[in-house]
MIDOSE-1310 file (N, C-alpha, C; in nm, 2 decimals, decimal comma, always signed):
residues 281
xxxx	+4,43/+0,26/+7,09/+4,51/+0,37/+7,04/+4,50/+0,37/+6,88; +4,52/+0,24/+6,83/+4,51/+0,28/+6,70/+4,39/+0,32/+6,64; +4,25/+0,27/+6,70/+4,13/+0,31/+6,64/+4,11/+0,45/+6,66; +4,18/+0,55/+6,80/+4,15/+0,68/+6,73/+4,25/+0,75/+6,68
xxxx	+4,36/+0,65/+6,57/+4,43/+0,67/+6,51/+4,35/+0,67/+6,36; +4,28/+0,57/+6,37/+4,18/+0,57/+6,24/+4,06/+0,66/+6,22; +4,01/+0,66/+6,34/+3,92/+0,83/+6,38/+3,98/+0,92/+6,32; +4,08/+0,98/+6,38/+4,12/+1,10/+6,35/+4,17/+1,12/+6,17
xxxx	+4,24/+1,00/+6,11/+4,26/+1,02/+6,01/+4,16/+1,03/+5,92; +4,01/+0,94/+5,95/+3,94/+0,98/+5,82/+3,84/+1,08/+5,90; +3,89/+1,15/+6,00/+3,83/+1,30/+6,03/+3,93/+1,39/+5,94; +4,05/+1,39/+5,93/+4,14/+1,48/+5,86/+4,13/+1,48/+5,67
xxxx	+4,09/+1,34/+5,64/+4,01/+1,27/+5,55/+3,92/+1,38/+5,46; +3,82/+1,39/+5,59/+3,69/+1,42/+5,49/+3,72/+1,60/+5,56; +3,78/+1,68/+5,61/+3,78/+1,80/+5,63/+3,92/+1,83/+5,47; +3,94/+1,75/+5,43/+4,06/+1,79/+5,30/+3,98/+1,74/+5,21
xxxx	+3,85/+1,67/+5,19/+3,78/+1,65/+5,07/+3,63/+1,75/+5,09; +3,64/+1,84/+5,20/+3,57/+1,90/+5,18/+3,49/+1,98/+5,08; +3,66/+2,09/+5,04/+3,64/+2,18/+4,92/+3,67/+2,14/+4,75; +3,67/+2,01/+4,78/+3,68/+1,90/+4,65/+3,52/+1,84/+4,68
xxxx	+3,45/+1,86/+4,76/+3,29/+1,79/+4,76/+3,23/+1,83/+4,64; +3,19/+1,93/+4,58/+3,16/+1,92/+4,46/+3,20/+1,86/+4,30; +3,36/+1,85/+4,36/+3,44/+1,81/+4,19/+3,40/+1,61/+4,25; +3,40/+1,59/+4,37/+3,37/+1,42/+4,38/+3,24/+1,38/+4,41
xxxx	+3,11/+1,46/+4,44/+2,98/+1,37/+4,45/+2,93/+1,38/+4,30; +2,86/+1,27/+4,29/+2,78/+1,25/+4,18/+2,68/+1,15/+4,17; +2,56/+1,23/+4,08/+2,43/+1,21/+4,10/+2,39/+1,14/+3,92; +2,29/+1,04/+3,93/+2,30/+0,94/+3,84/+2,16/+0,89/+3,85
xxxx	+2,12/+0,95/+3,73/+1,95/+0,91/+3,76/+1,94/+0,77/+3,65; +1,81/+0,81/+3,71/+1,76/+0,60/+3,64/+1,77/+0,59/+3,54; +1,73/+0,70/+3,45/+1,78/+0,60/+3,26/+1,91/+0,67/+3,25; +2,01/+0,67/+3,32/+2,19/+0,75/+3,26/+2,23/+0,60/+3,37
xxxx	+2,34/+0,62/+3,27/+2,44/+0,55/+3,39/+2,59/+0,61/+3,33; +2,68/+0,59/+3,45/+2,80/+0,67/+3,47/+2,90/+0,56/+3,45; +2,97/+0,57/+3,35/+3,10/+0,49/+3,29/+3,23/+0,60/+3,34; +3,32/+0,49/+3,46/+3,43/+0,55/+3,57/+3,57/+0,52/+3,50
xxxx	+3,63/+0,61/+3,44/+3,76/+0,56/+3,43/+3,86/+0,67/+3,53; +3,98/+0,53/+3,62/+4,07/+0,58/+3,72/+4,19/+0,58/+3,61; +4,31/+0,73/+3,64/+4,35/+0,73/+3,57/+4,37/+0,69/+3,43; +4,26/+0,66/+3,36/+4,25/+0,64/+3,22/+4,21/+0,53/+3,19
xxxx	+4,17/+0,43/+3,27/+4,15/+0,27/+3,26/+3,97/+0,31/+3,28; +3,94/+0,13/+3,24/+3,82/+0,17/+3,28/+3,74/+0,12/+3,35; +3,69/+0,17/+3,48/+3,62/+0,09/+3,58/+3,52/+0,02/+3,61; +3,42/+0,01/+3,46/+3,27/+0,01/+3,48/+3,17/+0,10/+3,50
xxxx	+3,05/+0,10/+3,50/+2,96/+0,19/+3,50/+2,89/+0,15/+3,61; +2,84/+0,25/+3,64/+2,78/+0,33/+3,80/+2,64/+0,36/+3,77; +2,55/+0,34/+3,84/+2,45/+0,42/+3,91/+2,31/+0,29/+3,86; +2,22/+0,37/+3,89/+2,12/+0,51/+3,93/+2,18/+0,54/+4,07
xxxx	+2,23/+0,66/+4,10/+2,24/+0,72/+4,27/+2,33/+0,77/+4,28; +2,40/+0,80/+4,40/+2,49/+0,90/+4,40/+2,58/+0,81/+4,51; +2,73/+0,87/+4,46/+2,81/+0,81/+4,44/+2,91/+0,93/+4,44; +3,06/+0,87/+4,50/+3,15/+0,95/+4,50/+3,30/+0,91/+4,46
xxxx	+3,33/+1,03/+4,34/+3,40/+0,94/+4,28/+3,58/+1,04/+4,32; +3,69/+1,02/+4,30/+3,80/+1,07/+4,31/+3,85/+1,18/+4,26; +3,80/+1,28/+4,30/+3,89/+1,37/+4,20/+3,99/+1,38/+4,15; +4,02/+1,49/+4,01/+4,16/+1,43/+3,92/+4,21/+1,30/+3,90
xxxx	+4,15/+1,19/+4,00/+4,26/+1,06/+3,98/+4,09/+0,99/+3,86; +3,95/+1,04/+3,90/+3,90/+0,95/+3,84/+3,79/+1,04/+3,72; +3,73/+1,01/+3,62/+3,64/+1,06/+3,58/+3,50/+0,99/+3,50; +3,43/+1,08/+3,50/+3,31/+1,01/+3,47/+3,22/+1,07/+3,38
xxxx	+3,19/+0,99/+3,28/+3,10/+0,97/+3,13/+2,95/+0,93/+3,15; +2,84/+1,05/+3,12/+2,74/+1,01/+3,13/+2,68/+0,94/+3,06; +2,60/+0,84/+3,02/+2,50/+0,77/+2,91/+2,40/+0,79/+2,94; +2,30/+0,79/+2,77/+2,19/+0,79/+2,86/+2,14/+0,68/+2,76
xxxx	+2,02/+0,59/+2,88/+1,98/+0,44/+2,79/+1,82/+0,47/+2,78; +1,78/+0,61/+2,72/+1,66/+0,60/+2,65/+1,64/+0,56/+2,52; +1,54/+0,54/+2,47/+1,54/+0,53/+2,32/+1,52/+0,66/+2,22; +1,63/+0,63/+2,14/+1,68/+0,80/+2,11/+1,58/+0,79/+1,96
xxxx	+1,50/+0,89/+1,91/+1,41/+0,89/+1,75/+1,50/+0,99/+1,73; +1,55/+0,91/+1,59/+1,66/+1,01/+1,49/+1,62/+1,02/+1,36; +1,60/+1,11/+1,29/+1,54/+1,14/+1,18/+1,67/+1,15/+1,09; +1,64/+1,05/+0,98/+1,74/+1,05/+0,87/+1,76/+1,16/+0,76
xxxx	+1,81/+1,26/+0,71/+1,79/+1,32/+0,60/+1,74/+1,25/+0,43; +1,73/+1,29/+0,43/+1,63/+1,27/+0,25/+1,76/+1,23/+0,17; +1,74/+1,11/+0,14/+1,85/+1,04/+0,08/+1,83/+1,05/-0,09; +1,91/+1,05/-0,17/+1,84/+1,09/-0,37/+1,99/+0,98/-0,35
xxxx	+1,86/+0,87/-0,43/+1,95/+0,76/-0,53/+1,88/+0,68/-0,57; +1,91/+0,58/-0,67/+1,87/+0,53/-0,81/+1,81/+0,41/-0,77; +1,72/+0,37/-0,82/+1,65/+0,26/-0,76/+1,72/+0,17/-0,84; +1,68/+0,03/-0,85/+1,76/-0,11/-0,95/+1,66/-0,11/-1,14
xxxx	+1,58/-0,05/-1,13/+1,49/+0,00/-1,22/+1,56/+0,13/-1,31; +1,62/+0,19/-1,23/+1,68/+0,35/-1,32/+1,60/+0,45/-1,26; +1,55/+0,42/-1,14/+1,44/+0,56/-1,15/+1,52/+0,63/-1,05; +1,54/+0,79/-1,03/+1,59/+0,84/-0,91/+1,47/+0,86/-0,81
xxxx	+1,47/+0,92/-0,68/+1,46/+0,91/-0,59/+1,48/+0,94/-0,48; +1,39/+1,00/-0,39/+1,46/+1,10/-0,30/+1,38/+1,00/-0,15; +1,41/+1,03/-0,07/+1,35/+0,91/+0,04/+1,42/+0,95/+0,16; +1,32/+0,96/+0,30/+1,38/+0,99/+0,45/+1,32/+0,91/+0,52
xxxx	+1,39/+0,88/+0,64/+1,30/+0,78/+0,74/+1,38/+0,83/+0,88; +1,29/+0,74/+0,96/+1,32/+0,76/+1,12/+1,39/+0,59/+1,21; +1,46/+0,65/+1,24/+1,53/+0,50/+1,33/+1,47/+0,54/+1,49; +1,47/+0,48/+1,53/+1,46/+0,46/+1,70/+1,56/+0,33/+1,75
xxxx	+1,64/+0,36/+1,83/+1,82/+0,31/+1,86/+1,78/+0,29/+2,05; +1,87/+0,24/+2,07/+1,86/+0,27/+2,28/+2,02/+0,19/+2,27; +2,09/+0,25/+2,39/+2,22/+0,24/+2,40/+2,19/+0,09/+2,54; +2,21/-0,05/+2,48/+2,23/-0,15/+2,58/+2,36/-0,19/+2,63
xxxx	+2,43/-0,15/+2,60/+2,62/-0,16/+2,68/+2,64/-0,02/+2,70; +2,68/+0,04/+2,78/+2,72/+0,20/+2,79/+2,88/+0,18/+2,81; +2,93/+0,12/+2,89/+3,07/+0,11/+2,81/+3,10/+0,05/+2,72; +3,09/-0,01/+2,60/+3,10/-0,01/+2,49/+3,09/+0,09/+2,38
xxxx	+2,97/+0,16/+2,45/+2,91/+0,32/+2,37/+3,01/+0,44/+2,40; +3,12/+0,41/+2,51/+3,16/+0,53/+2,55/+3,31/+0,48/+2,46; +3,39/+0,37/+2,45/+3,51/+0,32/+2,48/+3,50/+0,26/+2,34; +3,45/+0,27/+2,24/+3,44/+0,19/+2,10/+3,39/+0,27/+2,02
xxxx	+3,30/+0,39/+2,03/+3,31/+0,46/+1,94/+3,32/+0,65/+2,02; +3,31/+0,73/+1,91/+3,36/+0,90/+1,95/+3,19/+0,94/+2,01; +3,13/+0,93/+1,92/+3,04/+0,96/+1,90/+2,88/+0,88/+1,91; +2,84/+0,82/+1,94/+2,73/+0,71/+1,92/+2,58/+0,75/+1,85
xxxx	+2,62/+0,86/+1,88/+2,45/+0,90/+1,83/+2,50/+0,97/+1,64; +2,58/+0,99/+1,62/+2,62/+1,08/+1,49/+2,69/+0,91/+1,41; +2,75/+0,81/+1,51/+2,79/+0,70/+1,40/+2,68/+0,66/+1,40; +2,56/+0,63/+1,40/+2,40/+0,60/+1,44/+2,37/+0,65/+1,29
xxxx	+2,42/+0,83/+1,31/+2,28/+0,88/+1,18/+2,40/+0,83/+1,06; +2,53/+0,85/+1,07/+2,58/+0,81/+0,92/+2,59/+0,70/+0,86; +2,60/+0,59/+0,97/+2,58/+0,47/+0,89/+2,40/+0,45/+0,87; +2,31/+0,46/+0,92/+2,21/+0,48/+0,87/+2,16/+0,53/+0,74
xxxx	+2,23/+0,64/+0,70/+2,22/+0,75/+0,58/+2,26/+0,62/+0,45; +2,38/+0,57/+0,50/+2,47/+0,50/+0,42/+2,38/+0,39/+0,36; +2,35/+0,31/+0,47/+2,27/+0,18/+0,44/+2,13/+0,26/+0,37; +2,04/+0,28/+0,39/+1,89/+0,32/+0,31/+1,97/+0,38/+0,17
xxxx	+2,08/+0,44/+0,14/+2,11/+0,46/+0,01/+2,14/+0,33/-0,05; +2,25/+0,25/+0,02/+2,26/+0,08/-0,04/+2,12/+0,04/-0,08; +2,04/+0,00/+0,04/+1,92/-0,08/+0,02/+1,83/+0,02/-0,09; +1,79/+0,12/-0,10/+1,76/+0,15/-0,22/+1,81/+0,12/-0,36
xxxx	+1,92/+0,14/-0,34/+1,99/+0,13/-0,50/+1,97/-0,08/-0,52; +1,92/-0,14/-0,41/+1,88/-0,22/-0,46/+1,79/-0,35/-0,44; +1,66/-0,23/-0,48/+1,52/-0,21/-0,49/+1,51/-0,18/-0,60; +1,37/-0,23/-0,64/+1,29/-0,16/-0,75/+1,22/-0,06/-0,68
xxxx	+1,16/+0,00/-0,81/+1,04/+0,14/-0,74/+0,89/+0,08/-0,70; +0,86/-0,02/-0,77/+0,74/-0,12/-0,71/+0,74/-0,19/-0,61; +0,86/-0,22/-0,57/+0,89/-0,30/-0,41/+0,94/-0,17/-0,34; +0,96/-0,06/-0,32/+0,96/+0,05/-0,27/+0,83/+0,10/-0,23
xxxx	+0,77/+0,10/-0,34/+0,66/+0,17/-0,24/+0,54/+0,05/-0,24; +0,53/-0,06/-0,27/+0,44/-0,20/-0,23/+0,50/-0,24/-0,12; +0,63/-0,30/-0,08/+0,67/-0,43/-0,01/+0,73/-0,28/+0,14; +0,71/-0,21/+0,13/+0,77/-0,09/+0,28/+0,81/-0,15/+0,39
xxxx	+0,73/-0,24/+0,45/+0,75/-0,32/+0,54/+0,90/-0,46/+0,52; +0,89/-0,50/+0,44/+1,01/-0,57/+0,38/+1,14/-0,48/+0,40; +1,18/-0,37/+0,31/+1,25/-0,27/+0,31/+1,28/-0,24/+0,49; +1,16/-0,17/+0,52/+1,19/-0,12/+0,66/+1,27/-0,25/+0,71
xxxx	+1,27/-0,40/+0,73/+1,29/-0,50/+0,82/+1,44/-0,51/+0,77; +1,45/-0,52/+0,63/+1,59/-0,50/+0,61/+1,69/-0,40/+0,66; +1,66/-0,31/+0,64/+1,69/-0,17/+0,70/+1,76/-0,19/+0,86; +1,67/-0,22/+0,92/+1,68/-0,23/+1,05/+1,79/-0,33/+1,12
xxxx	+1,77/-0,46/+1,01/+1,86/-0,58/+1,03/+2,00/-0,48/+0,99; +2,04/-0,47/+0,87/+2,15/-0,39/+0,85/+2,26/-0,30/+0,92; +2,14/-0,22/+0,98/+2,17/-0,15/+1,05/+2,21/-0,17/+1,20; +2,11/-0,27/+1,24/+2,17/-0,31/+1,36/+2,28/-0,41/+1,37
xxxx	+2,32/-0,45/+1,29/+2,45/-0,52/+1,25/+2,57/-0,44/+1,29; +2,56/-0,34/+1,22/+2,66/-0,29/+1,22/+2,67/-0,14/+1,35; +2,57/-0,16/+1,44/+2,61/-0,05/+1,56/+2,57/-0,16/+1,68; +2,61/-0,30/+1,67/+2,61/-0,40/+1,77/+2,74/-0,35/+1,85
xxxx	+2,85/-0,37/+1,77/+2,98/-0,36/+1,84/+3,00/-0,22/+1,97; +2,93/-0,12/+1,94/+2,88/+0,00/+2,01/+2,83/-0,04/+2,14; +2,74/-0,10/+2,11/+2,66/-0,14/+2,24/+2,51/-0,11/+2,24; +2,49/-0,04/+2,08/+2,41/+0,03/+2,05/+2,29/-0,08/+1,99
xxxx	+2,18/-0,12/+2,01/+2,03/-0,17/+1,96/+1,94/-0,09/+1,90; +1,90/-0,08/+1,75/+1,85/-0,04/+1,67/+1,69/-0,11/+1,69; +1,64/-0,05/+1,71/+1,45/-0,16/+1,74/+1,34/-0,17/+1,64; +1,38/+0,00/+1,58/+1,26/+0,03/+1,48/+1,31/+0,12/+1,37
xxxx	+1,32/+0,10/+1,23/+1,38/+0,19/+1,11/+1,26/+0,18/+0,99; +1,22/+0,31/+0,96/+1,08/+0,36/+0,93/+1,13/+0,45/+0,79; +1,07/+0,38/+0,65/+1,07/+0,47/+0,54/+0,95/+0,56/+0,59; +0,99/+0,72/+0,63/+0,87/+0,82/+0,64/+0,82/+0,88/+0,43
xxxx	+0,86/+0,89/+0,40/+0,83/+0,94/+0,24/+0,92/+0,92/+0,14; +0,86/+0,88/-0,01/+0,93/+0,89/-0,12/+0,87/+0,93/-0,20; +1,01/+1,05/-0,23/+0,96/+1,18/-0,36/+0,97/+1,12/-0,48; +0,88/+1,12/-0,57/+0,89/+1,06/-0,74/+0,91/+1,18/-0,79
xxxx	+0,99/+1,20/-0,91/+1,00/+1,31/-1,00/+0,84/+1,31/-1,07; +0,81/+1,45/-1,14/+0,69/+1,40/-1,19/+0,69/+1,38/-1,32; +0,75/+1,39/-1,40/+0,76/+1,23/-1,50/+0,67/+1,10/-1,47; +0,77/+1,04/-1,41/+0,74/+0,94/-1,31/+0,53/+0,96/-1,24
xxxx	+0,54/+1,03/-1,15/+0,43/+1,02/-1,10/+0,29/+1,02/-1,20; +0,37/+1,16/-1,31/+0,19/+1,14/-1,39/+0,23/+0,99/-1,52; +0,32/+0,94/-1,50/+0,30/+0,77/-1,60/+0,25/+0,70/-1,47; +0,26/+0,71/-1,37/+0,17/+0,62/-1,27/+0,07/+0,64/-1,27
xxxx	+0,03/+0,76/-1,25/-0,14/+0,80/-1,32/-0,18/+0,76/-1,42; -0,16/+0,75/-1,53/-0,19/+0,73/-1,64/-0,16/+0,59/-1,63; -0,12/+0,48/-1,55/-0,10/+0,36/-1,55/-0,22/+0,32/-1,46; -0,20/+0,36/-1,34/-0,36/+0,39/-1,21/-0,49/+0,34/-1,34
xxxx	-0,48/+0,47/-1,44/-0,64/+0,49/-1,46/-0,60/+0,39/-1,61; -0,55/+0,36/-1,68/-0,57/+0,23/-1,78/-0,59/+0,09/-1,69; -0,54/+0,10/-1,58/-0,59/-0,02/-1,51/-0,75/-0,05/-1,42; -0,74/+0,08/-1,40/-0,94/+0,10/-1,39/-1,01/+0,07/-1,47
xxxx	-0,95/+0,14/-1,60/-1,03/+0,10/-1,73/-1,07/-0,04/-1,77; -0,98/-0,10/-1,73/-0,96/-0,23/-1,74/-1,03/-0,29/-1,69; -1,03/-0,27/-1,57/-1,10/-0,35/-1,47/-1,29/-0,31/-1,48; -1,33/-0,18/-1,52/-1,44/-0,18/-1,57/-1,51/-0,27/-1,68
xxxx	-1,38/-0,26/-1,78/-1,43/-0,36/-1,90/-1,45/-0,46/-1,90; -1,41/-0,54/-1,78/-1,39/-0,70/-1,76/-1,50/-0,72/-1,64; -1,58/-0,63/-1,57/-1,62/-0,68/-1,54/-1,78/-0,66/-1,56; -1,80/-0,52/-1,71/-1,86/-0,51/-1,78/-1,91/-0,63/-1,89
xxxx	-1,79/-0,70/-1,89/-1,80/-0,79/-1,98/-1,83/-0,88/-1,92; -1,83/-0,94/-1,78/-1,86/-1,06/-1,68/-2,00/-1,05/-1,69; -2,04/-0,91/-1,62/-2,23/-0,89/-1,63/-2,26/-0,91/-1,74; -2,25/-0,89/-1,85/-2,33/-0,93/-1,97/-2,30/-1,10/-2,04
xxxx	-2,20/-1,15/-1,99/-2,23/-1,29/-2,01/-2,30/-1,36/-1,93; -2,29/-1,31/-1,81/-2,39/-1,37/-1,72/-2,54/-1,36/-1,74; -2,53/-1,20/-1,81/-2,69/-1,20/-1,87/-2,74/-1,25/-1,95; -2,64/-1,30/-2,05/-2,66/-1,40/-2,17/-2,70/-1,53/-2,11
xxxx	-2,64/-1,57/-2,02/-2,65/-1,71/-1,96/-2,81/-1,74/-1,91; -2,80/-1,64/-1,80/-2,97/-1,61/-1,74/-3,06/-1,60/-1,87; -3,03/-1,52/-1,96/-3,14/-1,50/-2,09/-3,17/-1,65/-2,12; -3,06/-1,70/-2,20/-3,05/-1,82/-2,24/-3,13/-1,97/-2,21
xxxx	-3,12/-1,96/-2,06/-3,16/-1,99/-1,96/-3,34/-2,00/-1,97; -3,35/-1,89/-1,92/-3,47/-1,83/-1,94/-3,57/-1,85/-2,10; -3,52/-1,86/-2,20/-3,53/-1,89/-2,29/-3,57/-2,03/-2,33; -3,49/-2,11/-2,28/-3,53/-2,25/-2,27/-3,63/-2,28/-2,20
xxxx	-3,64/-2,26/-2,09/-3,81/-2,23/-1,97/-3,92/-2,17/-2,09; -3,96/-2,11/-2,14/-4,05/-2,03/-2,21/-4,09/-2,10/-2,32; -3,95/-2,19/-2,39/-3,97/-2,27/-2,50/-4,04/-2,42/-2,42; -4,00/-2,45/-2,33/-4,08/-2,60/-2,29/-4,22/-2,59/-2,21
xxxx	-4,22/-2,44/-2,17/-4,35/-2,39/-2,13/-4,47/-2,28/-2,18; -4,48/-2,27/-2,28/-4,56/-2,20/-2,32/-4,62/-2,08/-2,27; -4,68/-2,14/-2,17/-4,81/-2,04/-2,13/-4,69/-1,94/-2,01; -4,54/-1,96/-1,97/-4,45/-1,87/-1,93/-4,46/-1,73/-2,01
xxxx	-4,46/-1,78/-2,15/-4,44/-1,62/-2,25/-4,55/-1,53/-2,22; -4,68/-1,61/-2,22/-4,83/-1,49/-2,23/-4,79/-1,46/-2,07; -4,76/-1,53/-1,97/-4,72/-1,46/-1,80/-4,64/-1,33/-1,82; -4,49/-1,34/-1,89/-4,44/-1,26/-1,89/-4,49/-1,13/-2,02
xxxx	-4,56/-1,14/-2,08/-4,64/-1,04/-2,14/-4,72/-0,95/-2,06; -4,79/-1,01/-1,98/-4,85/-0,96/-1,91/-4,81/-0,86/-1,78; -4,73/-0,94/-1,74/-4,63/-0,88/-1,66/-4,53/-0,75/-1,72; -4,54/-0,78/-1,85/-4,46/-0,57/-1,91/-4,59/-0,50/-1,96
xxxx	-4,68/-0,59/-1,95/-4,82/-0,47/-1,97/-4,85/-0,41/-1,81; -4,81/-0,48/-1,72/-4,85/-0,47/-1,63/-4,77/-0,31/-1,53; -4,62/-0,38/-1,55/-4,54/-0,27/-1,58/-4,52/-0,10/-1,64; -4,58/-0,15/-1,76/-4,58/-0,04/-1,84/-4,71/+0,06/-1,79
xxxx	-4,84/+0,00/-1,71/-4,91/+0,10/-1,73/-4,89/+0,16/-1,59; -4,83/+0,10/-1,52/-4,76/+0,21/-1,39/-4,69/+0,34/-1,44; -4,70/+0,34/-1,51/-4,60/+0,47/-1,53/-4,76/+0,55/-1,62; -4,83/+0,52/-1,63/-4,91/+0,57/-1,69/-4,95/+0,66/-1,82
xxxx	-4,83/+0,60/-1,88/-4,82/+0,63/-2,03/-4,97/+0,65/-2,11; -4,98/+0,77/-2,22/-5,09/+0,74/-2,31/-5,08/+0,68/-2,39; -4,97/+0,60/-2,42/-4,97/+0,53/-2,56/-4,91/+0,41/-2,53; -4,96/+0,22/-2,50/-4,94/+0,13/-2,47/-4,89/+0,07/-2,58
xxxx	-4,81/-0,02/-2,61/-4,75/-0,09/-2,71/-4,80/-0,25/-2,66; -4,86/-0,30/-2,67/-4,90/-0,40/-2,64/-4,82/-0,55/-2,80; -4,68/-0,60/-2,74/-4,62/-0,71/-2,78/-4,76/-0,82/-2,81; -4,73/-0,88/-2,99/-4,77/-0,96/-3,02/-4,74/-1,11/-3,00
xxxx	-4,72/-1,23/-2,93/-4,65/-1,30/-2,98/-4,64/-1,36/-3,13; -4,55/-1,41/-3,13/-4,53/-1,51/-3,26/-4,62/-1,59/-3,28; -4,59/-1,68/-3,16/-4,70/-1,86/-3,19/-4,83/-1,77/-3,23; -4,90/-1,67/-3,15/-5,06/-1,67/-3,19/-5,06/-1,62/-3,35
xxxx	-4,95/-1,51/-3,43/-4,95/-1,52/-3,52/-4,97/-1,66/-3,65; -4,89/-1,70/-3,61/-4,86/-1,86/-3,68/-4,94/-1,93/-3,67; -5,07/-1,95/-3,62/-5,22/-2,07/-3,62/-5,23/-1,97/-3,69; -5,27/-1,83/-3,75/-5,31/-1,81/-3,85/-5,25/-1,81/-3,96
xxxx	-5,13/-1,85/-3,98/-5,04/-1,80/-4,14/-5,09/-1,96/-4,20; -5,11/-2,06/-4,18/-5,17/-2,17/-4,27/-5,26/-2,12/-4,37; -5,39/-2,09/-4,28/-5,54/-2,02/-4,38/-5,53/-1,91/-4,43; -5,45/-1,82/-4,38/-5,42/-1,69/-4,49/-5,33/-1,77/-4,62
xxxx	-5,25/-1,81/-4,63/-5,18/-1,88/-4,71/-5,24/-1,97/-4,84; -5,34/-1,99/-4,73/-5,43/-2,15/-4,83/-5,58/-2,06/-4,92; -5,60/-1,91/-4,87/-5,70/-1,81/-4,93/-5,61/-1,77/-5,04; -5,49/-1,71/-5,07/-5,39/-1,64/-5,12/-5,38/-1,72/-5,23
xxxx	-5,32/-1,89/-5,21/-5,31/-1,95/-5,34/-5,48/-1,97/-5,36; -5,60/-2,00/-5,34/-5,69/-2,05/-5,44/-5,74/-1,89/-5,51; -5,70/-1,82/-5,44/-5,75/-1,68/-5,51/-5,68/-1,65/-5,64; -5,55/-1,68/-5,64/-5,47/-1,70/-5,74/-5,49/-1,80/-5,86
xxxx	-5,51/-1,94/-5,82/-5,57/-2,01/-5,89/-5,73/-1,97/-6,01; -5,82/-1,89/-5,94/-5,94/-1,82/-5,96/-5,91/-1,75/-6,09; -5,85/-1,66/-6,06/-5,79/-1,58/-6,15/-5,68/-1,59/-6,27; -5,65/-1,72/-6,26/-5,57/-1,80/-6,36/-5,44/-1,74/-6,33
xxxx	-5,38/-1,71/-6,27/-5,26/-1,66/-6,21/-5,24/-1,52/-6,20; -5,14/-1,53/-6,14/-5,13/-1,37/-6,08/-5,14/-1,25/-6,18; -5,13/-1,29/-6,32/-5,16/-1,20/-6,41/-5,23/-1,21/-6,57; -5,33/-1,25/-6,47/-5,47/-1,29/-6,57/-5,55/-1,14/-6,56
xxxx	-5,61/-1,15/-6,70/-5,72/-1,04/-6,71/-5,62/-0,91/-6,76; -5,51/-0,93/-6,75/-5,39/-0,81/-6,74/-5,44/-0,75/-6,95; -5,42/-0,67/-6,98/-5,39/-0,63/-7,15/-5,25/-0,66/-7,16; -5,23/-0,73/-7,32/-5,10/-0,77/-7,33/-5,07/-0,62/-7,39
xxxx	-4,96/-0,66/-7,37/-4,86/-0,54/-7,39/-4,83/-0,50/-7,56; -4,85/-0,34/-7,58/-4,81/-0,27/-7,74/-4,75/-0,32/-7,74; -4,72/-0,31/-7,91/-4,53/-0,34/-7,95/-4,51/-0,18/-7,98; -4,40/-0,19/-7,97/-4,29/-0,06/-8,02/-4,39/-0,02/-8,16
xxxx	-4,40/+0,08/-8,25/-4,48/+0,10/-8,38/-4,34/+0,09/-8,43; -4,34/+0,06/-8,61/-4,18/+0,06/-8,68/-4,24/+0,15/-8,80; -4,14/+0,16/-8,85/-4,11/+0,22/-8,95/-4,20/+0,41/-8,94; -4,13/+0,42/-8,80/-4,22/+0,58/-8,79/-4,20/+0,69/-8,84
x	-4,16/+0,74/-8,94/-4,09/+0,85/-8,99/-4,11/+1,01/-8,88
């Protein structure tokens, strides 16, 4: 007796939750899950699947646990240098507690973008503008630590926080140019200056070979005659050396003084010189 005491009531059961079947089934796909509070308390979270929950006595809060990309607005503030500054980035967040995200804060995705806004203004204001746009990756890791600090209690996980661009005033940008290209300059001159020591060194070098070897210099004579008439110039300049000069500067020398001697010195045979006439009216 009693069991179709129990029949019949949850036949009477489900023909009075009939026209309530829509306000109690619910459907809960794979990345959401359903946070149940009964009368106001709170029951945990539900799903993937379907599921039926109480009407008026119970209600239910979707989440969703994808990874949300939220784009920061263009933050203007002062680097640790004095420079201003304009700068936006992207966070990528995913909700890992959903009742914590539903029951701890209003909003989760909007307390996300404003403490985000907040912190990249902090961590800028203290940065330089050279570790801003050199060290990016540093910055970004800070950023991210920061931030996920402070939307843990949420339930919320911060994974990836991305400086997308920084506006320089142009002030600023054309003294970086003009800093860019004196540092080119620079680096031209030095290493302008490298090659020609090194060519002094090779000369040098080279020089000492030619001096303990002689017959090196008439080789490389030969070798810019050889050169030169490839190109087939009409007019050859054919380089004398020195040394072959020098076996002859002895005997020209030793002609020069006895010819001198000959002639009783360099100014024999000369007429001596008028005098002034006096007394010339």
């Amino acid at each position: 007796m009693s069991r179709v005491m129990q029949v019949v009531l949850m036949g009477v059961g489900y023909l009075l939750l009939i026209p309530l079947a829509p306000f109690a089934v619910r459907i809960v796909s794979e990345y959401e899950r359903g946070v149940i509070f009964r009368l106001g308390r709170l029951q945990g979270a539900r799903g993937p699947g379907l599921f039926i929950i109480l009407p008026i006595v119970e209600r239910m809060v979707k989440v969703d646990l994808r990874t949300v990309t939220m784009d920061v607005p263009s933050q203007e503030a002062i680097t640790k240098d004095n420079v201003t500054v304009r700068v936006n980035a992207v966070v990528y967040f995913q909700v890992m507690d959903p009742e914590n995200a539903v029951v701890k804060v209003v909003d989760h995705v909007r307390a996300t973008s404003q403490i985000s806004q907040t912190t990249l203004r902090s961590v800028l204001g203290q940065s330089l503008l050279d570790e801003l746009l050199s060290e990016r990756e540093q910055i970004n890791q800070s950023l991210q630590h920061i931030i996920d600090e402070q939307t843990e209690p949420w339930g919320v996980k911060v994974t990836v926080v991305e400086v997308k661009d920084v506006e320089l005033p142009q002030g600023m940008q054309r003294a970086m140019a003009r800093q860019a290209e004196a540092e080119r300059e620079r680096r031209a001159k030095v290493i302008n200056a490298e090659g020609e020591y090194q060519a002094a060194e090779r000369l040098s070098e080279a020089g000492r070979v030619m001096t303990s070897q002689p017959g090196t210099l008439q080789l490389r004579v030969l070798q810019t005659l050889s050169e030169i008439a490839t190109e087939r110039n009409s007019v050859i300049v054919f380089p004398v050396p020195v040394d072959l000069i020098a076996q002859f500067l002895p005997g020209v020398q030793a002609q020069a003084a006895q010819s001198i001697a000959d002639t009783g010195g360099p100014h024999a045979g000369a007429s001596p010189p008028t005098p002034p006439p006096t007394g010339a009216t």
